[in-house]
N, C-alpha and C positions, 0 to 999 in steps of 0.2 A: 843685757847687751844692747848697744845701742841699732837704730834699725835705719836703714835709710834714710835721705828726703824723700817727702811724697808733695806731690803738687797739686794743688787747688783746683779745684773745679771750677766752668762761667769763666766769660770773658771781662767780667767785670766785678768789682768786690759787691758783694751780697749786701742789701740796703740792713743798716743798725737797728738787734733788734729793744721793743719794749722792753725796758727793766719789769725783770718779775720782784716785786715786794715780800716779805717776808710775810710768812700766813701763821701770824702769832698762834691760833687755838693746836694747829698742827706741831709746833713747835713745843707749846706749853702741854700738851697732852705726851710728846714722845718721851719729855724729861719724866715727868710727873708718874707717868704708867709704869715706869720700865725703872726705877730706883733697883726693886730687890733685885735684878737680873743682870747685874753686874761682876758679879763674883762668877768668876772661871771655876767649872769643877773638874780638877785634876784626873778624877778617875776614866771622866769620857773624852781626855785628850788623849792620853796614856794608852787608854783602850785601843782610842780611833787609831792611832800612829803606831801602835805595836801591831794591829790588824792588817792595818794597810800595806806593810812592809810584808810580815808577812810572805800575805796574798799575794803580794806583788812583783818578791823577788822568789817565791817557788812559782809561781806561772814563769816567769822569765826564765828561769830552769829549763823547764817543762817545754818554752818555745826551742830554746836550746837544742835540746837533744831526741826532740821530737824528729822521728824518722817519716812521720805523716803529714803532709802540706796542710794538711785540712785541721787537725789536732794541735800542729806549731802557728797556725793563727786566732785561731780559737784563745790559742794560753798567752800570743802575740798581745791581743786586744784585754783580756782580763789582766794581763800585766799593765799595759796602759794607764786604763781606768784605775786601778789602783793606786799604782806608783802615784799618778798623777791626782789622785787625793791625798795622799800624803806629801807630796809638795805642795799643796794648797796650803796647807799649814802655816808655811811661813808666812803668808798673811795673818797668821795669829799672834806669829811672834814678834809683827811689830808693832801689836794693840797691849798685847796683853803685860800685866807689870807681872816681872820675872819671878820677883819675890812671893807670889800667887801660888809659880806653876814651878817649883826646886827642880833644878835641873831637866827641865823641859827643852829649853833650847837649845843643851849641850847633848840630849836623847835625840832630837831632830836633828841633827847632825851627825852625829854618827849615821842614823837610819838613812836618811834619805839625803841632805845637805852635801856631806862629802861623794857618797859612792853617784849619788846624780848631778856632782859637780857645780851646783847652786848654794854654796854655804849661806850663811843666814846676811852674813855682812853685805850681799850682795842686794839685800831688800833692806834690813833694816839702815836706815837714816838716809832713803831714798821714798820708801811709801808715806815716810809720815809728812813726806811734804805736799804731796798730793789731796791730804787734808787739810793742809794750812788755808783758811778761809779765803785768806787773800790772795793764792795761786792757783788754787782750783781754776782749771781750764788755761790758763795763762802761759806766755811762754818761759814762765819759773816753773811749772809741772811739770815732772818728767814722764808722769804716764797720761798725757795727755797730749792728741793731735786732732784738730777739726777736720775728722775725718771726711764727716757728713758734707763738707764743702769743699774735698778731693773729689779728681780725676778719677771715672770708675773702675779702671784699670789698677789704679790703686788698693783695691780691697783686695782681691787674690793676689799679688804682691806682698800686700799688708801679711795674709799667711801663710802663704808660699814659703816665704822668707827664713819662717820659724822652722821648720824642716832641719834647716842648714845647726840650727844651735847646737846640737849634741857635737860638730867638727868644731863650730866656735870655741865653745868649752872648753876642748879637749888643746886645742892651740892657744887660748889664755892661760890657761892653768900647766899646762904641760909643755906649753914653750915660751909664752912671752915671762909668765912669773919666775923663770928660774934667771933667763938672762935680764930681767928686769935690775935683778938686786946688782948685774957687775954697770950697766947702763943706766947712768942717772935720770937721764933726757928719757928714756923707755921708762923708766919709773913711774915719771910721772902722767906720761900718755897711757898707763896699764889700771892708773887710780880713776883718773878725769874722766877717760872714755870708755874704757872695756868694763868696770868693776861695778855695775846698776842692772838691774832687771828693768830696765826701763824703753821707752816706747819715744821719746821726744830727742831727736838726734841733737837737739841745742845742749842739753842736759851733761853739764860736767860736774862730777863729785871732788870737792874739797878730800886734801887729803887725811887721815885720820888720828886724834889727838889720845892722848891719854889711856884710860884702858881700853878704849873703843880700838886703838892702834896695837894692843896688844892682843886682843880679842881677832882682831884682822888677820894678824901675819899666823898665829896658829892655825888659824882655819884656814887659810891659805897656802899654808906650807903642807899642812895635810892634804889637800884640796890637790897641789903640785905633786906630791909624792903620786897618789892613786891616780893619776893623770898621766905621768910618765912612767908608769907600772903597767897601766894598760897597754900604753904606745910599745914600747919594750920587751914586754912580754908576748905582745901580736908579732912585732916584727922578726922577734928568734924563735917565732915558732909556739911558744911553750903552751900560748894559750889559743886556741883554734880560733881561724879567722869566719870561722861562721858564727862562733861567740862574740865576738868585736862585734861582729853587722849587727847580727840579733842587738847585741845592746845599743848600739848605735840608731839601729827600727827604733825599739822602745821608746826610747830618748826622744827620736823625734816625733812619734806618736803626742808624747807626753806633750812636746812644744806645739803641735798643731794645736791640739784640742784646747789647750790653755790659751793661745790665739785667738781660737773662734769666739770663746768666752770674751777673752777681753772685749775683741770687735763689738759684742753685743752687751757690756756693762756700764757704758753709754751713749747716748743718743749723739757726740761728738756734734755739736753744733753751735759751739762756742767760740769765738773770732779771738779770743784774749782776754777779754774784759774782764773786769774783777766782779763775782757775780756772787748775790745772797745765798743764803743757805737754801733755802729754798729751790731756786734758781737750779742750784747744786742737785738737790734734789730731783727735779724734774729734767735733768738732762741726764740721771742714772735710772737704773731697770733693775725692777723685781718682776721674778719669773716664780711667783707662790703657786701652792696647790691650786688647784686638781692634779698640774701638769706633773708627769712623773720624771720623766729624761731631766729635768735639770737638776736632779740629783744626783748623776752620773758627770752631765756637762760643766755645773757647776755648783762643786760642793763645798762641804765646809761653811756652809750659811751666804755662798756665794749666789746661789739665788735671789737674796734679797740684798742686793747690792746698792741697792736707792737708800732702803731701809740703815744697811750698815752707813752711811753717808749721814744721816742723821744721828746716831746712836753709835758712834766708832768705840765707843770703851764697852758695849754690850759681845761675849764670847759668841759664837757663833752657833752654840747647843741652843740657845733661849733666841733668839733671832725669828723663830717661827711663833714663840711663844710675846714679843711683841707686837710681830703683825697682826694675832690673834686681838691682842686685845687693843690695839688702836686702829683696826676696824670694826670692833664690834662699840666702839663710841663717836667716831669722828663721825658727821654727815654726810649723804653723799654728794655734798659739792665739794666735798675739802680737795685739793689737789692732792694729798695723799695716795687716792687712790691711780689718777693719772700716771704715776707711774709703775702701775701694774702692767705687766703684757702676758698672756700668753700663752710665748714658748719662742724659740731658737729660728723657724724660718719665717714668722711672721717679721719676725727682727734684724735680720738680714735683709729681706726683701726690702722695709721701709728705709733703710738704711743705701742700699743699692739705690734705689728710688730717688733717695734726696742724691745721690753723686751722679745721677744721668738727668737730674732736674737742674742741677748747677747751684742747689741750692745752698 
């Protein structure tokens, strides 16, 4: 869904910075090292996403009908973390070729896609543009906002905001999509604006062709049905309105955390310009070992999100198994390493830093 405007920081625009050049050895070592670790292996997608579910919808049970405040947050939070590993997923589903993972992305769907009201259509042919060399950071990227050069009231805005998505949801899908189809004019404000996982409020989506259109309205229409089952069933009662909240909590647990990640998967500090791969690189964040929490905060090989920006057709199991070994050859001047951090508040704090510096 799309988010807000957010406004700049400084009273003045930010002096243009130096082009970063492409750092050929870094490049020719990421191709080169990482050939065999291309191939997706079906059994630990399967695994992870049959797990995660799961885990995720017995804890939310468990918040449910827990009679203890202290037990229904406890099973609150491991629902969270869950769920919300297995919607990470969907950033897998828009690298990976389908024909790899048989019926993977029709499994993600059912699991997590329809009943958390994010089907897949809602990322796929929206992230892969945020790859395209020549829109990274620009205002053709729809997950992308110069943050780092907002107003610092804009960051807890920025995830404040996501809270609200599990109502959004449930009002795209359970109101605007049914009366979309008798409203032509709403049709097409329901494709352009509301139908993106997206972060850049300029960002409208083309409507969709061929089977891509056919792939849409099912998942949609499914998507609608369990949307107005919910609302429906809350409002005559049948289904306890402590169950709605609780899932509504969850929901937005799942939206915050997946926020904060965003916030810190990169250093947003790019005016528009069309920037090298590199470039690209150094303005996203790998959070590698030692650190243990960005396995929880950001999973699915989301930790090494600089890394995936180089390597986007590498599956996200072998992701750790790249960093291994193009640090144990690069030198330590390669920029490769510069964009290593950490952990979560170090990234935040620089991050606040540059929007109360105006930079």
């Amino acid at each position: 869904m799309n988010t807000i405007t957010l406004d700049r920081a400084g009273p003045a625009a930010r002096p243009a910075r130096a082009a970063i050049a492409d750092d050929k050895a870094m490049l020719k070592a990421a191709a080169e090292l990482t050939r065999d670790l291309v191939k997706p292996r079906p059994g630990i997608y399967w695994a992870d996403l049959i797990a995660s579910s799961l885990v995720g919808y017995a804890a939310l049970a468990v918040a449910i009908v827990a009679t203890s405040t202290a037990l229904a947050i406890v099973a609150g939070v491991v629902a969270v973390l869950a769920l919300y590993r297995g919607m990470s997923m969907i950033h897998e589903l828009t690298h990976v070729k389908h024909a790899s993972l048989p019926g993977f992305r029709t499994g993600w769907n059912v699991l997590i896609g329809v009943p958390m009201m994010i089907p897949s259509f809602m990322y796929e042919g929206v992230h892969n543009l945020h790859h395209a060399k020549t829109r990274y950071g620009t205002a053709e990227d729809p997950e992308y906002l110069p943050l780092a050069l907002m107003k610092p009231w804009t960051l807890p805005v920025f995830i404040l905001v996501s809270a609200l998505a599990p109502v959004g949801l449930l009002i795209r899908f359970g109101v605007l999509a049914p009366l979309s189809l008798l409203v032509p004019g709403l049709r097409t404000a329901v494709v352009a604006r509301y139908s993106a996982l997206s972060i850049n409020p300029q960002f409208r989506r083309r409507m969709p062709q061929g089977e891509e259109k056919t792939r849409w309205e099912r998942l949609e229409a499914a998507t609608a049905i369990w949307a107005i089952a919910l609302i429906a069933s809350t409002a005559t009662g049948l289904l306890p309105l402590k169950a709605f909240l609780v899932f509504l909590a969850v929901g937005s647990g799942v939206a915050l955390i997946n926020q904060v990640r965003t916030l810190v998967a990169h250093l947003w500090e790019n005016e528009g310009e069309v920037m090298t791969v590199t470039a690209q690189y150094l303005d996203s964040v790998n959070v590698p070992p030692p650190a243990l929490l960005p396995a929880l905060w950001a999973p699915i090989g989301l930790r090494y999100h600089a890394l995936h920006h180089l390597l986007p057709g590498v599956p996200y199991h072998a992701l750790g198994e790249a960093h291994r070994r193009l640090s144990g050859v690069l030198e330590p001047g390669s920029p490769y390493y510069k964009a290593n951090y950490r952990g979560l508040p170090g990234l935040v704090g620089k991050l606040a830093t540059a929007t109360i510096r105006g930079r």
